[in-house]
Chimera marker file (.cmm) of the C-alpha trace (Angstrom):
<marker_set name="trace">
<marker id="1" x="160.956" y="66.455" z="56.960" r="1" g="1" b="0" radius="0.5"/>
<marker id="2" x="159.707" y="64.056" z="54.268" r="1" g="1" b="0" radius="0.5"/>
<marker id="3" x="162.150" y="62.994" z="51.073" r="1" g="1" b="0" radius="0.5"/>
<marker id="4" x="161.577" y="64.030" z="47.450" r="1" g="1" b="0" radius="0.5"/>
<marker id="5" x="160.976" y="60.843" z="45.375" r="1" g="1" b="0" radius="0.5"/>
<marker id="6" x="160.691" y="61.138" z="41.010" r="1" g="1" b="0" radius="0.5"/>
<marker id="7" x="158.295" y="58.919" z="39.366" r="1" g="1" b="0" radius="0.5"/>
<marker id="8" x="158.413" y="58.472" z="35.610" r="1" g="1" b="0" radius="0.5"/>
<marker id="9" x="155.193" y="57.661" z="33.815" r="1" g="1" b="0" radius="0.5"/>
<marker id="10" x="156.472" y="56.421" z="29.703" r="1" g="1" b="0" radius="0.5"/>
<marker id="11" x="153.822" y="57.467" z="27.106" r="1" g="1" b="0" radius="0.5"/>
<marker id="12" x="150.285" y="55.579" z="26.879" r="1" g="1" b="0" radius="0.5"/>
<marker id="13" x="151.255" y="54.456" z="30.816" r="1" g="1" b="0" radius="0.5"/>
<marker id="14" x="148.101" y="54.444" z="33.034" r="1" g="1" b="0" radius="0.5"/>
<marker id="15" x="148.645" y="56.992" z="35.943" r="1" g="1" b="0" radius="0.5"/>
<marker id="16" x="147.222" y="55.899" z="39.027" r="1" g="1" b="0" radius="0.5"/>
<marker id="17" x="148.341" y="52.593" z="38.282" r="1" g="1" b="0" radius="0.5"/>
<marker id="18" x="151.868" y="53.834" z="37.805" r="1" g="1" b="0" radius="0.5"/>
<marker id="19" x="151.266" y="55.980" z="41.369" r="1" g="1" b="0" radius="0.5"/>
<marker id="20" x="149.775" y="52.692" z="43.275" r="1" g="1" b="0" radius="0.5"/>
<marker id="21" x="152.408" y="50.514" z="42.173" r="1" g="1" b="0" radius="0.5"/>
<marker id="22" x="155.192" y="53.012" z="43.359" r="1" g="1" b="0" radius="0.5"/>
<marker id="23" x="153.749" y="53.593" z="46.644" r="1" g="1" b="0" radius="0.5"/>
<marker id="24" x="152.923" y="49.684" z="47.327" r="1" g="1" b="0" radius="0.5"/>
<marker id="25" x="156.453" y="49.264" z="46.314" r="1" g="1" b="0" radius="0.5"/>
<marker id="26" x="157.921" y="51.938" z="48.590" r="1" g="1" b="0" radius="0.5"/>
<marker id="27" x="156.215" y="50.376" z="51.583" r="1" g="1" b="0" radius="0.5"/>
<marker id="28" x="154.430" y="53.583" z="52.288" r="1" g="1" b="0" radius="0.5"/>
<marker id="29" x="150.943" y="54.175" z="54.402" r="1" g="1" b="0" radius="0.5"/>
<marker id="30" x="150.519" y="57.574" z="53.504" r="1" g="1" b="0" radius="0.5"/>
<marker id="31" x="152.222" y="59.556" z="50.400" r="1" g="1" b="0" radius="0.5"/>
<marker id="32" x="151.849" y="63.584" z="49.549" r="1" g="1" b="0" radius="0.5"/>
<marker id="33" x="151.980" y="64.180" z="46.233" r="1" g="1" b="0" radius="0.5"/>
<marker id="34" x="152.914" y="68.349" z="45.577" r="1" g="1" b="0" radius="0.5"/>
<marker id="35" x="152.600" y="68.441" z="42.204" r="1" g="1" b="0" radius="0.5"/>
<marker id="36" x="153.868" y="66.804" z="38.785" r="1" g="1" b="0" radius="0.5"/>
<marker id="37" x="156.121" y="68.116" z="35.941" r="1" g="1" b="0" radius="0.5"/>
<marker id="38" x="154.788" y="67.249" z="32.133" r="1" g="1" b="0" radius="0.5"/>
<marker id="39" x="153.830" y="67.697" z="29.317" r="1" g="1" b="0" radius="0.5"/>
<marker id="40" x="150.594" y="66.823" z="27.439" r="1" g="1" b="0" radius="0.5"/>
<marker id="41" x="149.719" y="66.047" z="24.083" r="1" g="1" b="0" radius="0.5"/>
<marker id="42" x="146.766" y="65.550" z="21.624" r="1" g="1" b="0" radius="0.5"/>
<marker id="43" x="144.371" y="67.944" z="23.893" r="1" g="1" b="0" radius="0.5"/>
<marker id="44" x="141.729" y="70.304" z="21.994" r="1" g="1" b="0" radius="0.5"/>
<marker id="45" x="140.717" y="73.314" z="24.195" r="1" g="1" b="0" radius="0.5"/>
<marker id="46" x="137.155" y="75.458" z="23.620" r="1" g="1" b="0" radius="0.5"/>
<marker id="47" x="135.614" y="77.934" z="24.683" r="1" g="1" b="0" radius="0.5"/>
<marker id="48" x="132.207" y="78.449" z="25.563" r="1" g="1" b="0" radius="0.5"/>
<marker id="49" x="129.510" y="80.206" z="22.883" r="1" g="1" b="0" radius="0.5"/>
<marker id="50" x="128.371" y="82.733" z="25.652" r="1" g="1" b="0" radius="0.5"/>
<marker id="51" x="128.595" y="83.229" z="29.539" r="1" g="1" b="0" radius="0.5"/>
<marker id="52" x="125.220" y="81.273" z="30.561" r="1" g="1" b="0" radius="0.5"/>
<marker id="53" x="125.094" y="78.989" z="32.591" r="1" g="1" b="0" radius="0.5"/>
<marker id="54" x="123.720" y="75.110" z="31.730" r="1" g="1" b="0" radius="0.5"/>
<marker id="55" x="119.828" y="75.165" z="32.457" r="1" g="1" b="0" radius="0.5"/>
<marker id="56" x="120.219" y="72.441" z="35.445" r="1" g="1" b="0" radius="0.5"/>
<marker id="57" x="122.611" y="74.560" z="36.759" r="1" g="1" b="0" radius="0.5"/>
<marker id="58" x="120.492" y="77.629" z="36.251" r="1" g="1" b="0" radius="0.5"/>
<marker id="59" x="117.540" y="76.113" z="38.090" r="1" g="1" b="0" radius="0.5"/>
<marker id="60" x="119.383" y="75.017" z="40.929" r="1" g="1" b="0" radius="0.5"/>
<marker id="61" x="120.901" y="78.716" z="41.586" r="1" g="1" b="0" radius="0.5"/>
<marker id="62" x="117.479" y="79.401" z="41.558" r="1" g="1" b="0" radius="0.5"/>
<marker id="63" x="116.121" y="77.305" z="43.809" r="1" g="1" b="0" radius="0.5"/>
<marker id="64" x="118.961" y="78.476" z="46.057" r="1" g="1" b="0" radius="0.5"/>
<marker id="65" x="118.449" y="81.818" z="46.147" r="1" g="1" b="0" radius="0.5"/>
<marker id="66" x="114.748" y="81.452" z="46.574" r="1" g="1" b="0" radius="0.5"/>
<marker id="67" x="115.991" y="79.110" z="50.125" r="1" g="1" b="0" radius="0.5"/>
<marker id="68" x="118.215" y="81.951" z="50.997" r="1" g="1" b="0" radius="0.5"/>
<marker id="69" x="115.411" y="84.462" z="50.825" r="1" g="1" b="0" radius="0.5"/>
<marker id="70" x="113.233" y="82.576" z="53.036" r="1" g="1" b="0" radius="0.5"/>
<marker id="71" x="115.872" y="81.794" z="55.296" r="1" g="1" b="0" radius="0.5"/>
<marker id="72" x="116.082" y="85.303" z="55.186" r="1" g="1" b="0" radius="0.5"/>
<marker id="73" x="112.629" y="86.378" z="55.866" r="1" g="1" b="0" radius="0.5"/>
<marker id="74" x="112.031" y="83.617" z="58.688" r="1" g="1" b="0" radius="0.5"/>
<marker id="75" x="115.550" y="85.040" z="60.555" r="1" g="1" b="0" radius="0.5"/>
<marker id="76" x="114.273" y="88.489" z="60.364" r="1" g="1" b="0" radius="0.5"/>
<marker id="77" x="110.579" y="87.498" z="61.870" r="1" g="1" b="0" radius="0.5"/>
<marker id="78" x="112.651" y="85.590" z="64.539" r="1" g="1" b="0" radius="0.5"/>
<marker id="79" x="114.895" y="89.185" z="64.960" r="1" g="1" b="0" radius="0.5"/>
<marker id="80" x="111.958" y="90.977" z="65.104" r="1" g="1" b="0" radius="0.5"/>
<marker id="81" x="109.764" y="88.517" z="67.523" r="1" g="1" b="0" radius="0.5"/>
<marker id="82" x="109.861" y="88.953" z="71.308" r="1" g="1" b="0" radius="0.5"/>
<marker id="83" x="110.592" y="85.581" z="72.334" r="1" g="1" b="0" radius="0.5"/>
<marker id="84" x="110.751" y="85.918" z="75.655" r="1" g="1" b="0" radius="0.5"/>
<marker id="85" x="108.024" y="87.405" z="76.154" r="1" g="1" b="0" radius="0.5"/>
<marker id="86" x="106.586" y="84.353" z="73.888" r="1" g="1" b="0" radius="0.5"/>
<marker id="87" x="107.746" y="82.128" z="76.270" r="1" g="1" b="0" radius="0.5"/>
<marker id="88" x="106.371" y="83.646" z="79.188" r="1" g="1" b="0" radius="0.5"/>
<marker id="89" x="102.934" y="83.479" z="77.883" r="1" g="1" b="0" radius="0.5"/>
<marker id="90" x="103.309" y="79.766" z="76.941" r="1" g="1" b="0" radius="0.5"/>
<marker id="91" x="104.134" y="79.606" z="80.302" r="1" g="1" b="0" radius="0.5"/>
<marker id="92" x="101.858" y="81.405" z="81.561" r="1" g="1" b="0" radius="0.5"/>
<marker id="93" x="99.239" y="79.245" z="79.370" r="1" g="1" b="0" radius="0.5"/>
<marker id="94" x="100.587" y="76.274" z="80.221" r="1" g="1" b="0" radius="0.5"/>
<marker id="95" x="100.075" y="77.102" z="84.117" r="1" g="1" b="0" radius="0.5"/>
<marker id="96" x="96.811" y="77.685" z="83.512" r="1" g="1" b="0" radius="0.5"/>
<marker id="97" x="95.683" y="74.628" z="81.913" r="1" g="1" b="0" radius="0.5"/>
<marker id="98" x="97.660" y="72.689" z="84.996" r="1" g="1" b="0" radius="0.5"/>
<marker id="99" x="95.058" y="74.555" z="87.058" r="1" g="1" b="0" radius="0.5"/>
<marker id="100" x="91.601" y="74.260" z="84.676" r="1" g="1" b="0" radius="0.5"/>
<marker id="101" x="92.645" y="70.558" z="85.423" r="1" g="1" b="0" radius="0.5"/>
<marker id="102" x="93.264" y="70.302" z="88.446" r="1" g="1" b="0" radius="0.5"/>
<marker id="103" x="90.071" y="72.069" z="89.150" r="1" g="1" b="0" radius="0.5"/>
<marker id="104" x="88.359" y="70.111" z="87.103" r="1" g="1" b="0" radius="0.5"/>
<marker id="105" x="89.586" y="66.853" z="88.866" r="1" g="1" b="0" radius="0.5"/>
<marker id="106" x="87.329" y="66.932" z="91.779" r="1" g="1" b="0" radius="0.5"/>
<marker id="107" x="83.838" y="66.963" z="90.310" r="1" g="1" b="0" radius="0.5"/>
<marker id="108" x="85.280" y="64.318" z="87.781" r="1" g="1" b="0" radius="0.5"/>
<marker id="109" x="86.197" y="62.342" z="90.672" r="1" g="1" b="0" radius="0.5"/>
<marker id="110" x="82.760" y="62.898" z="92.091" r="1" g="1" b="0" radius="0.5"/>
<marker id="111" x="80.954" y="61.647" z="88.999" r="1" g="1" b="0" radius="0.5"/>
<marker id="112" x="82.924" y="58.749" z="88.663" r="1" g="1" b="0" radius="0.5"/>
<marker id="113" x="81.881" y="57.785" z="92.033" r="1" g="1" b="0" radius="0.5"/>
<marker id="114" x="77.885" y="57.967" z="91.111" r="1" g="1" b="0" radius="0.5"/>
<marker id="115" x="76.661" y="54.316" z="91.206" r="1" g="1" b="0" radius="0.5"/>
<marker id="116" x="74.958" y="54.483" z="87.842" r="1" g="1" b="0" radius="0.5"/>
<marker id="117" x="73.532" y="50.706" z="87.820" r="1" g="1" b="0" radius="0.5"/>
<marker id="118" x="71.480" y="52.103" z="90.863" r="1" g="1" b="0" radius="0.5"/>
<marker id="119" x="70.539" y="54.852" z="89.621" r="1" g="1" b="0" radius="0.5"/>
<marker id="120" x="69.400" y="53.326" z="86.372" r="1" g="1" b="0" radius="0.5"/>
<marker id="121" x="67.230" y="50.697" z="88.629" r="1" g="1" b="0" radius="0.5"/>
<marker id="122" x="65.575" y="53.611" z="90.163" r="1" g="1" b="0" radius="0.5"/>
<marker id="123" x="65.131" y="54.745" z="86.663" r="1" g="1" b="0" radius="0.5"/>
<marker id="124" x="63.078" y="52.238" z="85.495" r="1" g="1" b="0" radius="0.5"/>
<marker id="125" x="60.921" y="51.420" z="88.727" r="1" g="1" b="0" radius="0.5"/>
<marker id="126" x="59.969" y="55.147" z="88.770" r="1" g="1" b="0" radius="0.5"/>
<marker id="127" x="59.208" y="54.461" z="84.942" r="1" g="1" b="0" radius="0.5"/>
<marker id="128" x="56.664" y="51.272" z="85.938" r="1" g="1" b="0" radius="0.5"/>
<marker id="129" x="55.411" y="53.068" z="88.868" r="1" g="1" b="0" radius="0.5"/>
<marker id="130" x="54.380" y="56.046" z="86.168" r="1" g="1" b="0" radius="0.5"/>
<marker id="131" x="53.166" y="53.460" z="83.787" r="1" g="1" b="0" radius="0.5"/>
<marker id="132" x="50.940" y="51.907" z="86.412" r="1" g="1" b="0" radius="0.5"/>
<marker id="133" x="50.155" y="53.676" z="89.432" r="1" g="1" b="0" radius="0.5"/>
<marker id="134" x="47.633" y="51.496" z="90.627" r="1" g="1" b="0" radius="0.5"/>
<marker id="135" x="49.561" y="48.343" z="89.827" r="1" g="1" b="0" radius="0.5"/>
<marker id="136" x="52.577" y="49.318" z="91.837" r="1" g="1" b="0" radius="0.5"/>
<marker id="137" x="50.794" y="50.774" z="94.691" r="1" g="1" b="0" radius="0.5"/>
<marker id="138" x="49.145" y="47.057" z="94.940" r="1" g="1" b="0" radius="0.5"/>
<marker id="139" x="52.178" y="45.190" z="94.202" r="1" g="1" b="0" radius="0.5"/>
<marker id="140" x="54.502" y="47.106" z="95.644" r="1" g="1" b="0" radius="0.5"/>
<marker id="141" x="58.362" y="47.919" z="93.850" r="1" g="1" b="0" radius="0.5"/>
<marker id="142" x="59.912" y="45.008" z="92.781" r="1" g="1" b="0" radius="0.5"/>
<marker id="143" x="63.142" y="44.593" z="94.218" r="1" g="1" b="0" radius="0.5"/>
<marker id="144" x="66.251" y="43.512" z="91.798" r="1" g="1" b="0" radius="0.5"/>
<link id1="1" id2="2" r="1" g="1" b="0" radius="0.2"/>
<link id1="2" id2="3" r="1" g="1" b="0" radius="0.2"/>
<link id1="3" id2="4" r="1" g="1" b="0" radius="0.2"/>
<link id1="4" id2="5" r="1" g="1" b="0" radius="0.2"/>
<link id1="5" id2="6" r="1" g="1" b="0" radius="0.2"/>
<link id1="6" id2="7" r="1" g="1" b="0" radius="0.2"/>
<link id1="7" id2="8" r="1" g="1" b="0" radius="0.2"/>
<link id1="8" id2="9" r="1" g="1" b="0" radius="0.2"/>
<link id1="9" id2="10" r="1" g="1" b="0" radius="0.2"/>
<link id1="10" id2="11" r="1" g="1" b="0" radius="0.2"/>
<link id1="11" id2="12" r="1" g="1" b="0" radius="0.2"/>
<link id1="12" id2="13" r="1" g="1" b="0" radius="0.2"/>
<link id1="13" id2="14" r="1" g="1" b="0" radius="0.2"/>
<link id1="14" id2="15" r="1" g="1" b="0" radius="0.2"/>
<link id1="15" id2="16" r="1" g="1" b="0" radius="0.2"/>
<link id1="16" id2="17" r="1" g="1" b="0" radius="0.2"/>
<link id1="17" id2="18" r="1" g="1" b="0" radius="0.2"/>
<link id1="18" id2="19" r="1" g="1" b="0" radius="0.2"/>
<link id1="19" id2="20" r="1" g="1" b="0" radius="0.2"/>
<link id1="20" id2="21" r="1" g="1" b="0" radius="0.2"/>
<link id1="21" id2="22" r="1" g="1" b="0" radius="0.2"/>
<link id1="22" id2="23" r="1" g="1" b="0" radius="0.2"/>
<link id1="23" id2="24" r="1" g="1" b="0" radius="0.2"/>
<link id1="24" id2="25" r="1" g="1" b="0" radius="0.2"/>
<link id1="25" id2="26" r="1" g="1" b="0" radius="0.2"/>
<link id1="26" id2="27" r="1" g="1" b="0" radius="0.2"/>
<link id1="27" id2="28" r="1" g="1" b="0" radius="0.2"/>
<link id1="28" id2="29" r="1" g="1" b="0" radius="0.2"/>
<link id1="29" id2="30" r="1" g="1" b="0" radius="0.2"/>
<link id1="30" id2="31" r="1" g="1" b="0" radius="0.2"/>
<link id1="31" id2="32" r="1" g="1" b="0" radius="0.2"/>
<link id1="32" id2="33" r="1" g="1" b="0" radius="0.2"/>
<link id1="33" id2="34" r="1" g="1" b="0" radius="0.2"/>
<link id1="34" id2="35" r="1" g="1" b="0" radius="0.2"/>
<link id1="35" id2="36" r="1" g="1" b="0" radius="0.2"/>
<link id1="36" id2="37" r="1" g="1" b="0" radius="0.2"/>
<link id1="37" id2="38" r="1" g="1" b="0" radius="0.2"/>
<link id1="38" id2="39" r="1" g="1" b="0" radius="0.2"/>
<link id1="39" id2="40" r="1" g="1" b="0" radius="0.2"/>
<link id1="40" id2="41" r="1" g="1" b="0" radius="0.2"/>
<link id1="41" id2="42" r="1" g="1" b="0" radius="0.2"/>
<link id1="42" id2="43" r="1" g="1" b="0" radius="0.2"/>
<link id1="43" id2="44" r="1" g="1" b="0" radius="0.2"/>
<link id1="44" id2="45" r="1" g="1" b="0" radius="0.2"/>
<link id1="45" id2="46" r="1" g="1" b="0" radius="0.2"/>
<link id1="46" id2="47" r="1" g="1" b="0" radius="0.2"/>
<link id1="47" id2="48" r="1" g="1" b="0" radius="0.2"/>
<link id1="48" id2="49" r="1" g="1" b="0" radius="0.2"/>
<link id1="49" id2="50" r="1" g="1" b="0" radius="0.2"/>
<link id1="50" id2="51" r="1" g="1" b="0" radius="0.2"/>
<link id1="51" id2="52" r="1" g="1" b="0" radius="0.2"/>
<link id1="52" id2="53" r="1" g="1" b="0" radius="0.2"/>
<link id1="53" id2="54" r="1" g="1" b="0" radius="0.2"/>
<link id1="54" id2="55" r="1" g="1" b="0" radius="0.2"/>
<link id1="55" id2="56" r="1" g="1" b="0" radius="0.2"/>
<link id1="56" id2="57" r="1" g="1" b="0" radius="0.2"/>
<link id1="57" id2="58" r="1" g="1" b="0" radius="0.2"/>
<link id1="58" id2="59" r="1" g="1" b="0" radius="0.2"/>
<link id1="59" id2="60" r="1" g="1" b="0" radius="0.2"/>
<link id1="60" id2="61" r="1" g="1" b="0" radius="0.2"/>
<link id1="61" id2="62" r="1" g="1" b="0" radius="0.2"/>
<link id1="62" id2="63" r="1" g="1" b="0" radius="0.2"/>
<link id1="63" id2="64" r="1" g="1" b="0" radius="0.2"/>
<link id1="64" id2="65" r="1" g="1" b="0" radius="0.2"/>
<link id1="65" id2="66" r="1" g="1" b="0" radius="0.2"/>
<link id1="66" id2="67" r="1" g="1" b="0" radius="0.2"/>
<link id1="67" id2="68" r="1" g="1" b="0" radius="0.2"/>
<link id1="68" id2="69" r="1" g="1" b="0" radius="0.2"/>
<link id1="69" id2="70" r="1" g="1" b="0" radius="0.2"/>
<link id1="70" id2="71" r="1" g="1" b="0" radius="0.2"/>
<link id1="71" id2="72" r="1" g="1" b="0" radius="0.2"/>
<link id1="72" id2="73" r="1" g="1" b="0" radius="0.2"/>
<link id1="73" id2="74" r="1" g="1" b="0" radius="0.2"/>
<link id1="74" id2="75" r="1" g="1" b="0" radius="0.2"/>
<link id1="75" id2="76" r="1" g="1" b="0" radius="0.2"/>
<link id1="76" id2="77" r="1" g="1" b="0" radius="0.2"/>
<link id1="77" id2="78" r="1" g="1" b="0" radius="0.2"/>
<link id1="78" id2="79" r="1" g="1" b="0" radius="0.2"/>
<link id1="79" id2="80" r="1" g="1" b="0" radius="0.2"/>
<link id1="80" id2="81" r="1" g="1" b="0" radius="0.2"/>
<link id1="81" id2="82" r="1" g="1" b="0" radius="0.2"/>
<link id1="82" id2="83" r="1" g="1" b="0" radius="0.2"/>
<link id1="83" id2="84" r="1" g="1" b="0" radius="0.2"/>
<link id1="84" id2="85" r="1" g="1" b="0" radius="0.2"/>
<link id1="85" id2="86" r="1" g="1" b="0" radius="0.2"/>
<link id1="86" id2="87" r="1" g="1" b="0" radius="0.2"/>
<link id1="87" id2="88" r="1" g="1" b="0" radius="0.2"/>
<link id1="88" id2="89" r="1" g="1" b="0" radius="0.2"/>
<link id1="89" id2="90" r="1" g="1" b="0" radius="0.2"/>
<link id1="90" id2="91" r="1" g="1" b="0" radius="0.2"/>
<link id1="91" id2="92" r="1" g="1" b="0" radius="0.2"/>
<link id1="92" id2="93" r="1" g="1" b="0" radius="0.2"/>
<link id1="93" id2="94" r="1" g="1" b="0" radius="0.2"/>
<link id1="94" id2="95" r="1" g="1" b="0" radius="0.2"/>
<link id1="95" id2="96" r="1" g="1" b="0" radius="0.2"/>
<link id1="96" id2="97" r="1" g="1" b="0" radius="0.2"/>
<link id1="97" id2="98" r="1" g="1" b="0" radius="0.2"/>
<link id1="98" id2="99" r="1" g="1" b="0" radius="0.2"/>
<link id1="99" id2="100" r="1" g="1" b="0" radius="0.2"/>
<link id1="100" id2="101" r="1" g="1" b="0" radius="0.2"/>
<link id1="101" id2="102" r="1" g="1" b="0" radius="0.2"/>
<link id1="102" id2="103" r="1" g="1" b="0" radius="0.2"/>
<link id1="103" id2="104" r="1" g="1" b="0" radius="0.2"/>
<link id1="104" id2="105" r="1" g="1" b="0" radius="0.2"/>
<link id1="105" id2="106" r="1" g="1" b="0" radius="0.2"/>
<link id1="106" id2="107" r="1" g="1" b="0" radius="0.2"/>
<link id1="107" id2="108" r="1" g="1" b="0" radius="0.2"/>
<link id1="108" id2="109" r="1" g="1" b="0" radius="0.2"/>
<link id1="109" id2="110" r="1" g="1" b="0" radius="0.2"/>
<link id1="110" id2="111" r="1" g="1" b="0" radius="0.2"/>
<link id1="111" id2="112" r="1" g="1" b="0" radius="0.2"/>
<link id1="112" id2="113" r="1" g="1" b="0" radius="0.2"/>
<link id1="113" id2="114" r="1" g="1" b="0" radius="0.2"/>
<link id1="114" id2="115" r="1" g="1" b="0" radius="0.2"/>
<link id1="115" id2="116" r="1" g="1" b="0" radius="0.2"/>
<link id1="116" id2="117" r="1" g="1" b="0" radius="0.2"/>
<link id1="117" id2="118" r="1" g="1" b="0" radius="0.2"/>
<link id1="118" id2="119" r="1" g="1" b="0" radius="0.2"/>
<link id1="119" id2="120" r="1" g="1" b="0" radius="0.2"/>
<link id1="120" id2="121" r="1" g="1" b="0" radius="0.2"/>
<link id1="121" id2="122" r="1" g="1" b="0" radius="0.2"/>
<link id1="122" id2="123" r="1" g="1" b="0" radius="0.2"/>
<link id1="123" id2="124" r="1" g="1" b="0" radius="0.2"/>
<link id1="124" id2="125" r="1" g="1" b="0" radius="0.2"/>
<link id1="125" id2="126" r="1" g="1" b="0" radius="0.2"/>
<link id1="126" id2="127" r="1" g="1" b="0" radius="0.2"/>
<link id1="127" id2="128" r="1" g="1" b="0" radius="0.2"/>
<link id1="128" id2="129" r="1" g="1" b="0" radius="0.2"/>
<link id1="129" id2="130" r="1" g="1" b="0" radius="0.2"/>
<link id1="130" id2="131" r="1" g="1" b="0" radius="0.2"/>
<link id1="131" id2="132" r="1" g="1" b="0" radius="0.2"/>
<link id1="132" id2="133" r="1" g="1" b="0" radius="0.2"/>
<link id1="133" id2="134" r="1" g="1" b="0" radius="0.2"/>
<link id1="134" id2="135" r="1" g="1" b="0" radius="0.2"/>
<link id1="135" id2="136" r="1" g="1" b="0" radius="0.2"/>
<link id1="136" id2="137" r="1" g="1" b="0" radius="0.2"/>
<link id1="137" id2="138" r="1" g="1" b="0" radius="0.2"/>
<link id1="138" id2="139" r="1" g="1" b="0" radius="0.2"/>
<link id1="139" id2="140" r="1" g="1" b="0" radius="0.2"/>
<link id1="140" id2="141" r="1" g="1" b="0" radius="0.2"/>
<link id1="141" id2="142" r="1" g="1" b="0" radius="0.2"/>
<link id1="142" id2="143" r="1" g="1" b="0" radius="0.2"/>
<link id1="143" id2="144" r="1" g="1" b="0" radius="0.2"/>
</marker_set>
């Protein structure tokens, strides 16, 4: 169990400089202060002209509840929603773009294989041939 320790603070005496002093004094790393016995002086008190609320405060509050009431509205979709069943069908849609892929693999791999400088040779000798039959059938194909 801790001890009970008084500190005095004398009129016009800053407070937390008081309390800081005492404690470095004391040696202490940690202090627990319960409460304080007093009396103040010079203090006016009012009271507010009605029961609103400052208009930065207001429009906060408002803001709030509008986030609640989403918040709201998005938790009961989510109640509502089957998400399993959601997640089956991603699955389920996901499994079948593994397969649309892997079926389309094999003629991919097959046109990548084409030798398309040949083919464009062949191209453009059957073009010359067309252009001059009679030339070509003389000459012959040139060879690249």
């Amino acid at each position: 169990m801790g001890q009970l320790h008084e500190l005095v603070i004398a009129k016009d005496q800053d407070i937390k400089a008081a309390i800081e002093a005492f404690v470095l004094e004391k040696g202490w790393q940690n202090v627990y202060i319960s409460g304080a016995i007093g009396s103040v002086y010079g203090l006016e008190f009012t009271t507010p002209a009605d029961s609103s609320y400052p208009p930065q405060v207001e429009r906060t509050l408002n803001s709030a509840n509008t986030a609640l009431a989403t918040v709201d509205i998005v938790a009961q979709q989510l109640a509502n929603s089957d998400l399993p069943g959601i997640l089956e069908n991603l699955d389920q849609t996901l499994l079948e773009g593994r397969e649309s892929i892997n079926e389309a693999s094999d003629p991919l791999q097959e046109v990548s294989e084409i030798d398309f400088e040949g083919l464009n040779r062949a191209i453009l000798d059957l073009q010359k041939v067309l252009e001059n039959p009679l030339g070509s059938l003389v000459g012959g194909f040139r060879k690249n």
